[in-house]
C-alpha positions in Angstrom: 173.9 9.5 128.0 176.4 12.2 126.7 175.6 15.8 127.3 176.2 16.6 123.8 173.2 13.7 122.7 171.1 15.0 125.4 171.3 18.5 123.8 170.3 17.3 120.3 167.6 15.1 121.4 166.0 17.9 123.4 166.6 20.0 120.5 164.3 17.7 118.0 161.8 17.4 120.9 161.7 21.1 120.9 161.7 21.5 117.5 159.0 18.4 117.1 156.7 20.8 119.7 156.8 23.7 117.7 156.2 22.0 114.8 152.7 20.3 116.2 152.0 23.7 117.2 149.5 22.3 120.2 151.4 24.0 123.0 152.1 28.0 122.8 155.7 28.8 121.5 156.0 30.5 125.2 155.6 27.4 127.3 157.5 25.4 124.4 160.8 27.5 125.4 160.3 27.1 128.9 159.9 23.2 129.1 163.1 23.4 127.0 165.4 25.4 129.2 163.3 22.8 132.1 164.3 19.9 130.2 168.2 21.5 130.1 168.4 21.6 133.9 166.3 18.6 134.9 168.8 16.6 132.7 172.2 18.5 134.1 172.9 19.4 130.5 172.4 23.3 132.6 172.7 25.0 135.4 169.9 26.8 137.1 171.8 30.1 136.5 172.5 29.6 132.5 168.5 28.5 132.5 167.5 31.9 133.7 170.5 33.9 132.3 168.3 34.1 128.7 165.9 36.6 130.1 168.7 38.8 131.2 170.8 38.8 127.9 171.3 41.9 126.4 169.6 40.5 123.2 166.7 39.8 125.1 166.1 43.6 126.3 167.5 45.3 123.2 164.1 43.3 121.7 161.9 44.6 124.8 163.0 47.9 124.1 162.7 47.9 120.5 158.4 47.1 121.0 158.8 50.4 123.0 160.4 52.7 120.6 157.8 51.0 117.9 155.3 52.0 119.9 156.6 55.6 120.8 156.8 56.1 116.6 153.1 54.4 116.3 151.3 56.7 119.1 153.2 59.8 117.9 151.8 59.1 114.5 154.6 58.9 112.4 154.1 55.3 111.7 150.7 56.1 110.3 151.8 58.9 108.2 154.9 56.5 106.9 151.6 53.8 106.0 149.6 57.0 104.2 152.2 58.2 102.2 153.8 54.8 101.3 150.2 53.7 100.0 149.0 56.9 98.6 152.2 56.8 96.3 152.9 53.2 96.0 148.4 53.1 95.0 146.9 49.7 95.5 148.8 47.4 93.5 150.2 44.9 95.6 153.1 44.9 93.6 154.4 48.6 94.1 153.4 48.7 97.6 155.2 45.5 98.4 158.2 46.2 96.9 158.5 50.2 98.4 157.5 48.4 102.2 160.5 46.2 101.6 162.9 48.6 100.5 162.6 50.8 103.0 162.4 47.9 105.6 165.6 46.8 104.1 167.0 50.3 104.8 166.2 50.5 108.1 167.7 47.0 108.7 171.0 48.3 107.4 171.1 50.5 110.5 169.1 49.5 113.2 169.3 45.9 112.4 166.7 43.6 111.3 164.9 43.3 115.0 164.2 47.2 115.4 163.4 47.4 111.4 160.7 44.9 111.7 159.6 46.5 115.0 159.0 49.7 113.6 157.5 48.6 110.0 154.8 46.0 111.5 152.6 49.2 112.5 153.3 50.7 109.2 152.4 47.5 107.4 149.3 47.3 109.4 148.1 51.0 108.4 149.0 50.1 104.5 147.2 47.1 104.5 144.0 48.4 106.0 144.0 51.6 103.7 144.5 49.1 100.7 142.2 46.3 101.7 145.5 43.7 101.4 145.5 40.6 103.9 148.6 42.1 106.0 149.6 37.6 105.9 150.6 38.6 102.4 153.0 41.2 103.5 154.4 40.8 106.9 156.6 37.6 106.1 157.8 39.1 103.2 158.4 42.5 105.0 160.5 40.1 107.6 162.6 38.3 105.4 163.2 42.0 103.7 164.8 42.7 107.8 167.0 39.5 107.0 168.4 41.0 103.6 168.8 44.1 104.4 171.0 43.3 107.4 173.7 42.2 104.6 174.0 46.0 103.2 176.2 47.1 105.8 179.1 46.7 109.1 176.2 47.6 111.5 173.6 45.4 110.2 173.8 42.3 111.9 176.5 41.9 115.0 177.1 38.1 112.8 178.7 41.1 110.3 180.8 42.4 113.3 182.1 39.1 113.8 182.6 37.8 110.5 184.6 41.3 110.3 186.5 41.0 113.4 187.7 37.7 112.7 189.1 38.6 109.6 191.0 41.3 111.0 192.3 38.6 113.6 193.5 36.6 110.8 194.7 38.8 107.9 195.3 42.1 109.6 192.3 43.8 107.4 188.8 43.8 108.3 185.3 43.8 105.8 184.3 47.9 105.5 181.1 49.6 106.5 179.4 49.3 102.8 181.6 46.2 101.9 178.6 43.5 102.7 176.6 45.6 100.0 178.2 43.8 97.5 176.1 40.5 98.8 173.3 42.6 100.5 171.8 44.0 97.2 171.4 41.1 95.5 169.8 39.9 98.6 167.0 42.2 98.8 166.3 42.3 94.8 166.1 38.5 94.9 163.6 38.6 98.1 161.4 41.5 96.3 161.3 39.3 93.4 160.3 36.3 95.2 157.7 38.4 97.1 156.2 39.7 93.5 156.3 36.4 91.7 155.5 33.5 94.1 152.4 35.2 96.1 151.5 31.6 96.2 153.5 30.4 98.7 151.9 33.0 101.1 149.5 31.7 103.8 146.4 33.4 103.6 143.2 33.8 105.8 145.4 34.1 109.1 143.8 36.2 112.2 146.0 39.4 111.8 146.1 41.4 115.0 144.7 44.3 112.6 142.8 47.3 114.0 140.1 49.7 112.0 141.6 52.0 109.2 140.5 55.6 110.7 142.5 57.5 108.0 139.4 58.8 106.5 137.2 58.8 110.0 137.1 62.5 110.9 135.8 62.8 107.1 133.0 59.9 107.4 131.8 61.3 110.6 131.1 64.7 110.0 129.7 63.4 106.4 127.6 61.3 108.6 126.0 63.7 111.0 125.7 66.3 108.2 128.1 68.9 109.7 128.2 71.7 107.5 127.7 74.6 109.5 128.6 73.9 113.1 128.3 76.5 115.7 130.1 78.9 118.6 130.3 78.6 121.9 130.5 81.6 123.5 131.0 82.6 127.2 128.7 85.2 129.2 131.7 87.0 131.3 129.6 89.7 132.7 126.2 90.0 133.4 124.1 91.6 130.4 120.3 92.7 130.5 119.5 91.0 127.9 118.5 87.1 126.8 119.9 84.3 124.4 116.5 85.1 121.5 117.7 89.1 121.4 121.2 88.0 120.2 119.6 86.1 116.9 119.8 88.5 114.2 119.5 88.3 110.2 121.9 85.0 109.2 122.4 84.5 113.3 120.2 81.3 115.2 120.7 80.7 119.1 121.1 76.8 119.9 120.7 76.9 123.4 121.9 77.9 126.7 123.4 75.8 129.2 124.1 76.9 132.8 126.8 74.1 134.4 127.6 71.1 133.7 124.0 69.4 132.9 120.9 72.5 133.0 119.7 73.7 130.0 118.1 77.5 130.2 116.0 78.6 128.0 116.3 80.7 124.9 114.3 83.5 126.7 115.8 83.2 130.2 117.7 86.1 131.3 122.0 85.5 130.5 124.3 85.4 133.6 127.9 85.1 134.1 129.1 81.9 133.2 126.4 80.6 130.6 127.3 79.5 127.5 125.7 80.3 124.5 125.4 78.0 121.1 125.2 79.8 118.3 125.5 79.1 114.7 125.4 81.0 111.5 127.8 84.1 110.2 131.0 83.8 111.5 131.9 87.2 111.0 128.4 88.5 112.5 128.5 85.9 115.4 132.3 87.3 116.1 130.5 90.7 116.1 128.2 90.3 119.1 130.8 88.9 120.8 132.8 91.5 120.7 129.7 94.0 120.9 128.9 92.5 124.7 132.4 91.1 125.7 131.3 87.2 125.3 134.4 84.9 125.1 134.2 82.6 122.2 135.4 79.8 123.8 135.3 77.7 120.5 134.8 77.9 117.2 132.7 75.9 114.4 134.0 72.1 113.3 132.9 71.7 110.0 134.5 70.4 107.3 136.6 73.1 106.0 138.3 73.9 109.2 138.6 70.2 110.5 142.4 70.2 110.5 142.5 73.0 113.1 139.7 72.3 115.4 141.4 69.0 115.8 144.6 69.8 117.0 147.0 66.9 118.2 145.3 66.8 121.9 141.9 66.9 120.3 139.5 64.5 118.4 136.5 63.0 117.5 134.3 60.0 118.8 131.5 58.5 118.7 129.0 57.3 122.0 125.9 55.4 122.6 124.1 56.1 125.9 123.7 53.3 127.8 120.7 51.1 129.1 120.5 52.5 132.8 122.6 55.5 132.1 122.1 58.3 134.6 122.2 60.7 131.0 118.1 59.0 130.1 116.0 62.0 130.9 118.8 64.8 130.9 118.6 67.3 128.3 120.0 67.0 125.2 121.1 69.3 123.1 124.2 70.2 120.2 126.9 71.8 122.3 125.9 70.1 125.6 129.2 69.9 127.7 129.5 66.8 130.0 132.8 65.4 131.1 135.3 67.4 129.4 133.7 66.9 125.9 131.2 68.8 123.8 127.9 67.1 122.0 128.3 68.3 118.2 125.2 66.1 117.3 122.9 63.1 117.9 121.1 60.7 116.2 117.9 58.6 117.7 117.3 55.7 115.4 119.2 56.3 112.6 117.9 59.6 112.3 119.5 63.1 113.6 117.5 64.4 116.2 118.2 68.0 115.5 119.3 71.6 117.5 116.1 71.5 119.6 116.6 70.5 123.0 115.5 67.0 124.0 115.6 64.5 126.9 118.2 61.8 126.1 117.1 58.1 126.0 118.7 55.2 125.7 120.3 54.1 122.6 121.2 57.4 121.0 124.5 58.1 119.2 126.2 61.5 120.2 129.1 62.5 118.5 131.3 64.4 120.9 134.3 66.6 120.3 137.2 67.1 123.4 140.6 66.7 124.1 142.1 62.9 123.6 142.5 62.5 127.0 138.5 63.4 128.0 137.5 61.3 125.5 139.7 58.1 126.7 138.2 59.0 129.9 135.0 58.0 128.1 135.9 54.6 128.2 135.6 54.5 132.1 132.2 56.6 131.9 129.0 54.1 133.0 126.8 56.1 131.4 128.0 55.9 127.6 129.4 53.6 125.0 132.1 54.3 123.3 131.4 53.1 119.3 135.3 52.5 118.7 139.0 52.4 120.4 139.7 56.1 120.9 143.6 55.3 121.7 143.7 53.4 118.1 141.4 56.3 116.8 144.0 59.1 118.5 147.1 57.6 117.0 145.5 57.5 113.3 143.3 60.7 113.1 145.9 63.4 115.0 148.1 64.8 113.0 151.8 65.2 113.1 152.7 67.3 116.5 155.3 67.5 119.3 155.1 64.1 119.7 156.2 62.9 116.7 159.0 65.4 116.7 160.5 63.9 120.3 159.4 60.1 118.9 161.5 60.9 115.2 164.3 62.3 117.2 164.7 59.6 119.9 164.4 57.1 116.9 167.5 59.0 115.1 169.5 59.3 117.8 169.4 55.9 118.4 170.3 54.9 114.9 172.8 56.8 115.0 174.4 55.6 118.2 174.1 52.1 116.9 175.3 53.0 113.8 178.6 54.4 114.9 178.9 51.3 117.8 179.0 54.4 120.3 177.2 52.0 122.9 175.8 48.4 123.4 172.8 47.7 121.4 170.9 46.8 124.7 172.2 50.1 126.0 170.7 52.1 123.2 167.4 50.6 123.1 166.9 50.7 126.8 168.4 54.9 126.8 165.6 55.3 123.9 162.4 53.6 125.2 163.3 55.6 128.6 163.0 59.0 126.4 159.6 57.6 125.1 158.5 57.2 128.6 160.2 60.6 129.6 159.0 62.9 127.5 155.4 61.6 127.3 155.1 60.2 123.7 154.3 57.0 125.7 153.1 56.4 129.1 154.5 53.6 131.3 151.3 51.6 130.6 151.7 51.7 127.4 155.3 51.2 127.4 154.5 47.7 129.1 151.7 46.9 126.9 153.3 47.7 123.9 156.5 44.3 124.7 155.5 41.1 123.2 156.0 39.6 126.0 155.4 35.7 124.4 158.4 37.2 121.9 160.4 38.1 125.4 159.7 34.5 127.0 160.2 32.4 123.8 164.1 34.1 123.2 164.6 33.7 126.6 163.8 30.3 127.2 165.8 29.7 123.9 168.9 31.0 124.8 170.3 28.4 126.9 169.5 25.7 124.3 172.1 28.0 122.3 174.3 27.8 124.9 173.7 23.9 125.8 174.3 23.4 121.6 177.5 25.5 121.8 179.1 24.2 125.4 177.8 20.2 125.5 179.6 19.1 122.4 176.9 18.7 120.0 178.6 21.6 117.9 181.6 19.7 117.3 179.4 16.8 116.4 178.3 19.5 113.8 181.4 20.2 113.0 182.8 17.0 112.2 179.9 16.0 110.0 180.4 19.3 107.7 184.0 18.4 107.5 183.6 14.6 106.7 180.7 15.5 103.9 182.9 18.5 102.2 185.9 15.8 101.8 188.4 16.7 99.2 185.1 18.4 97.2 186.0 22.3 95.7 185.0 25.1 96.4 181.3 25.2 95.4 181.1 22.1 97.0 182.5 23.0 100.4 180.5 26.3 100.5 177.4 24.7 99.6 178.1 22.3 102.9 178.5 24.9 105.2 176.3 27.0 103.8 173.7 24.2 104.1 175.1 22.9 107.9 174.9 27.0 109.1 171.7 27.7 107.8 169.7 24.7 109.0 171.4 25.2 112.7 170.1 29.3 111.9 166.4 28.0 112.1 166.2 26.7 115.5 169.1 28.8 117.5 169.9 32.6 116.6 172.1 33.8 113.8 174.6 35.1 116.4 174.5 31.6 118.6 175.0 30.1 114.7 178.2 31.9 113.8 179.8 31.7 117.4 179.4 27.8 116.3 180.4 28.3 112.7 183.1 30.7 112.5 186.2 28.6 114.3 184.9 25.8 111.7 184.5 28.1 109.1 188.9 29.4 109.6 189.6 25.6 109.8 188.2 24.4 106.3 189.3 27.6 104.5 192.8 26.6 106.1 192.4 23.3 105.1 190.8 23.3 101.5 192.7 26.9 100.6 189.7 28.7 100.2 190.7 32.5 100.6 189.3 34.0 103.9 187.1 36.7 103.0 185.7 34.5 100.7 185.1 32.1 103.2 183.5 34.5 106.2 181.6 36.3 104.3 179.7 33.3 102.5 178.9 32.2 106.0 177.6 35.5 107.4 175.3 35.2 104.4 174.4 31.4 105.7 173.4 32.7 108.9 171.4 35.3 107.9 169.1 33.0 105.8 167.3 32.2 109.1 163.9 32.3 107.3 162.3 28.5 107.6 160.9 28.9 111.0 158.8 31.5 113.1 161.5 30.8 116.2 164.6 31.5 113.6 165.0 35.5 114.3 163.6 37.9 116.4 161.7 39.2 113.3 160.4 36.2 111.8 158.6 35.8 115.3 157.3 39.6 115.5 155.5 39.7 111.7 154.2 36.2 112.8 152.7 37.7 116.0 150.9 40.1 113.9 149.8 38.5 111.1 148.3 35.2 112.5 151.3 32.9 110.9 151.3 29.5 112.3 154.7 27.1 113.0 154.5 25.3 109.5 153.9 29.0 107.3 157.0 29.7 106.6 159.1 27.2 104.9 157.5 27.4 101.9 158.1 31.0 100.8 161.1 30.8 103.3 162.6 28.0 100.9 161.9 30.2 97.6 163.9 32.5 99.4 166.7 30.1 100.6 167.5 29.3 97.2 168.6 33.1 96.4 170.6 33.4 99.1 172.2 29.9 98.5 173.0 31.4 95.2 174.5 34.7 96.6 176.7 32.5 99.4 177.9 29.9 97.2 178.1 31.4 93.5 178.1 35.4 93.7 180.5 35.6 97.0 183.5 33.4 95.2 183.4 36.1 92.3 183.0 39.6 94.1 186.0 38.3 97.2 
């Protein structure tokens, strides 16, 4: 059998897989580039080559940059502020989420916009109580439109561009594609507002707790209102913890190391720590009176924002059956581990500032730095109640972080932007300044890659190439040129538009136009339809790449994270196909 057959009939088999959805996407790609070699369609070399093309790590790095602007907590803030203003009307928030998806699109292409909104998404849809299924495919195609508004959106624009310039001596401009990308992204907001319908629902979303409010709930919970000092015994004093209480002024307890508790009556050495709680300004007072070192202040509600900087947080822990902490005392202000006890409850109940004997079961609520308390998760002797790292990236506010994450992030839009370097380049140069300057750490770095997105466009790419080098694209070719016959215009950009967007949903929009745009010169050529008319009706073609989760980069990334199965998208994908038709094959004609 012909190579060029061959190629087609492992594409429907592919296709027919993906479809049936019984095998993961993953394995589907590799028996594909499998089936390539075992049927000489391939070498061994172009099999592999996929996971090496500079599409391929441009994607890899784009899950690290996302995840540099999610741990810094700019992505949360960017969910908080797009809900608090947008409120909880699906309607507002849907449309500002794919606006401002669309934007990003325009410069950092579709890929990296989707990349960096699915967190944001995630944080607007817990906060509003909105299945994320109803806003992640939308929030994709949004990526798709929005890659129309400008020269740097999509490299298909750079090509379309470039081969005009080959042809005519003058090339599309940087804003030019706006004229079709605008209508694009109005049509695919309306679609999104009117035809909610066609949106799968009750899908397993990879969606965490919302702990916007949890610094709030907890000290609510335990009842902090007051809190207390910690303050350090630097020298030795003749006196003990009960003669420091005064009008307004209670002593906690005193602990001595890492686990004893004195008591209130015991004489005060160097290096105990005394837990005091009642007037600040008195409390600062005896401090200063005998030279104690107030090694913290109160957490209450009022002065939460400061006592949790950006290192520091809140969590919750159980102590566990067997737990070496059953019998130790227990007290408010206990140190152990890097973190401090600010309360505990036994049984639903707060157990109170007396000191007690631990036992298993009860719920102390500790204060420390971030890292202390991730230790925590290590720790045999406690339970931690929820994910601290999910907890530190909601809860902290704005810091450092953020301000290397935002400026990485920038920098690389801009170098993509202006074309300074390869889009592979950039995204590798920025996930390494993630990694460098500690937003993320290397094991977060390779948790944060999809790695099923990685293998799936990898094992893909030589089917592109197969489609492109066998012959079955001039198989393609020939049936778009015998179907357009002597039809006019509207007719022959309805056929290509049709031909280039069904070859977009199983092959990548930039494997589409390499196929489409000699095709595309010849029929202008042939049928006299002006050029720019022409290219820029089929960059729109391939960009409507929205019928199938393996179409783009994005489509595959929102479908990770929202639960979407094989056969969700082509019914809201269609809704959406028809605007763009429109745009391609109607509005193009009468703007070029």
């Amino acid at each position: 059998m012909d190579p060029e057959f061959v190629t087609l009939v492992i594409l429907a088999l592919t296709i027919a897989l993906f479809i049936l959805n019984k095998l993961s996407v993953g394995v589907v790609a590799i028996l594909c580039s499998l089936a390539l070699v075992a049927t000489g369609v391939v070498d061994t070399g172009t099999a592999l080559s996929g996971f090496g093309d500079p599409v391929v790590i441009f994607i890899a790095s784009l899950f690290v940059v996302a995840e540099g602007l999610d741990a810094s907590g700019i992505t949360g803030w960017m969910g908080t502020y797009i809900t608090d203003r947008a409120g909880a009307s699906r309607a507002t928030l849907l449309a500002v989420i794919m606006i401002v998806t669309a934007v990003l699109s325009a410069f950092i292409t579709p890929n990296g916009a989707a990349a960096a909104m699915i967190p944001v998404v995630l944080k607007a849809a817990r906060a509003s109580g909105i299945q994320p299924s109803l806003l992640l495919m939308p929030v994709a195609f949004a990526a798709s439109a929005g890659a129309l508004l400008t020269l740097s959106g999509s490299v298909v624009n750079v090509m379309v561009s470039q081969t005009l310039f080959d042809q005519t001596g003058r090339s599309f401009g940087f804003f030019e594609f706006a004229g079709a990308g605008l209508l694009l992204v109005v049509g695919s907001i309306a679609v999104a507002l009117t035809m909610e319908r066609l949106l799968p629902r009750d899908r397993e979303a990879s969606i965490s707790r919302d702990f916007g409010a949890h610094l709030g709930t907890l000290l609510d919970h335990y009842q902090i209102d007051q809190g207390f000092f910690r303050l350090r015994i630097e020298r030795e004093i003749a006196a003990t913890a009960r003669s420091l209480e005064t009008d307004g002024v209670h002593v906690y307890a005193v602990q001595r190391g890492v686990r004893e508790a004195r008591g209130l009556d015991d004489a005060l050495v160097a290096g105990d720590i005394v837990l005091m709680t009642g007037n600040a300004a008195t409390i600062r007072d005896i401090a200063k009176l005998h030279g104690f070192w107030v090694e913290s202040e109160p957490l209450v509600p009022n002065n939460a924002a400061t006592v949790i900087p950006e290192q520091s947080g809140l969590a919750e822990v159980i102590v566990a059956p067997r737990s070496m902490l059953i019998g130790q005392p227990l007290f408010a202000g206990l140190m152990r581990g890097g973190v401090t006890v600010l309360a505990a409850r036994r049984g639903g109940r707060e157990i109170g500032a007396s000191t007690l004997r631990a036992a298993e079961g009860d719920v102390l609520l500790v204060h420390g730095e971030w890292d202390a308390i991730i230790r925590l998760e290590d720790d045999d002797d406690v339970v931690l109640v929820d994910c601290p790292a999910e907890m530190r990236r909601q809860m902290s506010p704005l810091g450092v972080k953020a301000i290397f994450a935002g400026g990485i992030t920038l920098v690389m839009v801009i170098m993509l932007a202006l074309g300074l370097v390869e889009p592979a380049l950039a995204g590798l140069m920025a996930a390494g300044a993630m990694v460098l300057t500690g937003v993320v750490t290397p094991p977060e770095a390779y948790r944060a890659i999809s790695w099923q997105t990685v293998v799936l466009i990898g094992g893909l790419i030589p089917l592109s190439v197969a489609i492109r080098e066998s012959g079955a694209a001039d198989l393609i070719a020939d049936g778009v040129v015998a179907l357009t016959g002597s039809g006019g215009q509207t007719v022959v950009l309805a056929v290509v538009f049709i031909a280039t967007a069904l070859l977009g949903q199983v092959i990548s929009n930039t494997a589409t136009a390499l196929v489409m745009i000699p095709i595309a010169v010849v029929i202008a050529q042939t049928s006299g339809i002006d050029l720019p008319v022409m290219l820029m009706s089929l960059a729109v073609a391939a960009g409507a790449s929205l019928l199938t989760p393996i179409a783009t980069p994005a489509n595959l990334m929102v479908g990770a994270a929202a639960g979407y199965r094989f056969g969700d998208y082509w019914r809201f994908g269609l809704a959406n196909m028809a605007v763009w038709f429109i745009v391609a094959v109607l509005v193009v004609p009468l703007i070029w």
